[in-house]
C-alpha positions in Angstrom: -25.1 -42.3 -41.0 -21.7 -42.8 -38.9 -20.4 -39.4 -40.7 -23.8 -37.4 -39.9 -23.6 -38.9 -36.1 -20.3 -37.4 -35.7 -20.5 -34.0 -38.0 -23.8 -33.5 -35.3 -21.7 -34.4 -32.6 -18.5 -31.7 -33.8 -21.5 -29.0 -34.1 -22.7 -29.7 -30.6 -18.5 -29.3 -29.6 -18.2 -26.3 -31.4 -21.4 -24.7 -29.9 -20.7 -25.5 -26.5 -17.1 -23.5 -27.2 -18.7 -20.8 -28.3 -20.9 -20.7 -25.2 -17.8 -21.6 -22.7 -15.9 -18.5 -24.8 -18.6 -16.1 -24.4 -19.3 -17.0 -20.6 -15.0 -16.4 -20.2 -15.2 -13.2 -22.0 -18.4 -11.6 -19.4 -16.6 -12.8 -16.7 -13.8 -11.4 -17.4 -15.3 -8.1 -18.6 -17.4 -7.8 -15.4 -13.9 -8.5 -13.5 -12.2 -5.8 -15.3 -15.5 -3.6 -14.6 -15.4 -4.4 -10.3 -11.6 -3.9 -10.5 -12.3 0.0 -12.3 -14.9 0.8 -9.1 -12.7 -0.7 -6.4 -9.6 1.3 -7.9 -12.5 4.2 -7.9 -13.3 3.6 -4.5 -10.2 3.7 -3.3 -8.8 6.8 -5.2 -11.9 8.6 -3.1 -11.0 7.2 0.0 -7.1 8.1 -0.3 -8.1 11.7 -1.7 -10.5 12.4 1.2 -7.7 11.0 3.7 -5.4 13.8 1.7 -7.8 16.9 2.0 -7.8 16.5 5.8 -3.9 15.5 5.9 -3.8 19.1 4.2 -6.0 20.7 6.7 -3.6 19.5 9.6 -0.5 20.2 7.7 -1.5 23.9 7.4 -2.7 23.8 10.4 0.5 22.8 12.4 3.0 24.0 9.9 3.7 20.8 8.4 5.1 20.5 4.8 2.1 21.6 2.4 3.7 20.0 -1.1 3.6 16.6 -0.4 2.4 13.9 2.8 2.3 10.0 2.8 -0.6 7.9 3.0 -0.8 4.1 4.7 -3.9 2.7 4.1 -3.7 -0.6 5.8 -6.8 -1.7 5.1 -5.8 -2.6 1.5 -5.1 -5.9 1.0 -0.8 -6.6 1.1 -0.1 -7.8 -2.2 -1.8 -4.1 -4.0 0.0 -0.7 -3.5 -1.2 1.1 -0.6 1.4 3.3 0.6 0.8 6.7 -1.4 3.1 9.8 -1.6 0.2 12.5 -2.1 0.8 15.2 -4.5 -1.4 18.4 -2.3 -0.9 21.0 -5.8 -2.0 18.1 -8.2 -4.2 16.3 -6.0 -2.9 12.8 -7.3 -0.6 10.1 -6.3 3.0 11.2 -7.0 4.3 7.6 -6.2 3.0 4.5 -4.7 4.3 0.9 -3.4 3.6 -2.3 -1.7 3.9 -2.0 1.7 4.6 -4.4 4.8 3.1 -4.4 8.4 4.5 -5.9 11.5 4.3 -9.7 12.5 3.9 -8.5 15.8 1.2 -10.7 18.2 -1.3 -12.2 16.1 -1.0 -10.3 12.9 -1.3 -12.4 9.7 -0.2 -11.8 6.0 -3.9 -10.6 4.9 -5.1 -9.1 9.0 -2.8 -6.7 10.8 -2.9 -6.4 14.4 -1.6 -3.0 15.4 -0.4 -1.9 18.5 1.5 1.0 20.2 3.5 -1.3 23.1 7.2 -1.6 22.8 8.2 -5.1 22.0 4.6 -5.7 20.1 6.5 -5.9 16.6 2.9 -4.2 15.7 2.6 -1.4 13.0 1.2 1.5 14.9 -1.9 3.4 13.0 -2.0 7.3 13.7 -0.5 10.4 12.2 3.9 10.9 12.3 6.4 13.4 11.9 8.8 12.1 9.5 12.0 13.1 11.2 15.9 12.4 10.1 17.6 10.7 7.8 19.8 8.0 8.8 21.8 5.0 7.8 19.8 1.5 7.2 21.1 -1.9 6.7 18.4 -2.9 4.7 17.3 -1.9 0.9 18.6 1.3 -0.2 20.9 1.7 3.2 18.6 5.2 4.2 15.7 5.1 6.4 14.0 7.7 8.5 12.9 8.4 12.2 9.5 8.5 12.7 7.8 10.4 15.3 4.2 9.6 17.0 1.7 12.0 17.4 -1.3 10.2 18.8 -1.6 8.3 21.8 -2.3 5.3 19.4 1.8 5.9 18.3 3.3 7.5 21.0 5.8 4.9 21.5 6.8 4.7 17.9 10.7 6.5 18.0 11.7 4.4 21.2 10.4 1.3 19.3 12.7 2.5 16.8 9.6 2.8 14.5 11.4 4.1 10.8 10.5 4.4 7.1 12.5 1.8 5.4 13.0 -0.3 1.8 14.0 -3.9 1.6 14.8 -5.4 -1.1 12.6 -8.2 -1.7 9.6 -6.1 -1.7 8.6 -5.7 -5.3 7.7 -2.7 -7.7 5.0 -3.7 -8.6 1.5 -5.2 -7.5 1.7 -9.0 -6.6 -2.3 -9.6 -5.5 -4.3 -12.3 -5.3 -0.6 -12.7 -3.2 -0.3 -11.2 0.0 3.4 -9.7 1.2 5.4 -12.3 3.5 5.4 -11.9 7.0 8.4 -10.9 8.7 10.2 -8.0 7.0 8.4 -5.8 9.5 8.7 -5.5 13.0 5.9 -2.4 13.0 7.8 -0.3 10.7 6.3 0.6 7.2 9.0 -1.2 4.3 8.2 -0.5 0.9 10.3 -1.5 -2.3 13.7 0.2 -3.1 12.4 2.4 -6.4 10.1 4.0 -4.4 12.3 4.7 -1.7 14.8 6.1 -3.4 11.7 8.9 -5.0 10.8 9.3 -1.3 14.5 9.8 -0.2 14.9 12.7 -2.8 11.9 14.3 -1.9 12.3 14.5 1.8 16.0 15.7 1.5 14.4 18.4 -0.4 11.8 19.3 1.9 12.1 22.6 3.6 9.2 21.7 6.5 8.9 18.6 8.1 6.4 16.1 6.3 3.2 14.3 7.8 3.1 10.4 7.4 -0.5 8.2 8.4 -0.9 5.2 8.8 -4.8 4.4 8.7 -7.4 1.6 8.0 
């Protein structure tokens, strides 16, 4: 009797395992599934951002190869700044990226503004202008330029493209990116950096960064 008690007991075990398994396994597969539409989602976003970058590019004589893309409304610890490829119509590279501490941003809600001393990230379209020494990650960073009353300020806030370091090369989320590396300019990791580095030395016209939500 005692060995049939506990035989039923080890089948009831091993059923409710099997169940527990099963549950794991469809949540996981409809995890994996939401993750594939989001990255879709946001692919179509960043792509519809890039066909009216081009438009303005050609339009102003900006640098038709290649622009950046800053979309702040993507959560800190994923990639979301984008070097966008115009010929292939893909991402050529892609990093983590910081915003400023400034006011009353916090790790996962950015507060931007465009006043001098905000230590805000300022959203709007940008010239990327020249290259120039940095003390931080690779030791290059480069001037950008405002062209929208929402970033007019940006060069006298000293507003560059910049690495540092501790920013990682890969994706850290459900993790947001510490507070405090920024003071309103865009730092991404050093890898990347050094891609972007190359390709705006080689860059014969002048190339468009945006910073967006």
């Amino acid at each position: 009797m005692r060995k049939k008690t506990v035989l039923f007991f080890l089948l009831i075990a091993f059923a409710a395992s099997s169940v527990a398994l099963i549950m794991c396994g469809e949540t996981n597969k409809k995890a994996e599934e939401l993750e594939r539409v989001e990255e879709s989602l946001t692919f179509k976003r960043l792509k519809a951002k890039a066909d009216s970058a081009k438009i303005y590019c050609r339009q102003k004589g900006y640098n038709t190869q290649y622009c950046i893309l800053i979309d702040f409304s993507i959560h800190s610890g994923k990639n979301r700044f984008f070097v966008w490829d115009f010929a292939k119509d893909t991402i050529k590279y892609e990093s983590l990226c910081c915003h400023g501490y400034g006011r009353e941003s916090t790790q996962s809600k950015p507060v931007f503004s465009n006043v001098e001393g905000s230590y805000c990230s300022s959203l709007g379209k940008y010239k990327v202008g020249i290259r120039s020494y940095s003390k931080w990650g690779i030791n290059v960073h480069y001037k950008l330029h405002g062209l929208e009353k929402t970033n007019s300020n940006a060069f006298q806030r000293q507003i560059v493209l910049h690495s540092h370091t501790p920013v990682l090369d890969r994706e850290i989320y459900p993790t947001h990116l510490p507070l405090g590396w920024s003071q309103g300019c865009p730092v991404i990791n050093n890898e990347v950096m050094r891609n972007v580095d190359a390709l705006l030395k080689a860059a014969k016209k002048p190339v468009l960064l945006w910073m967006y939500v």
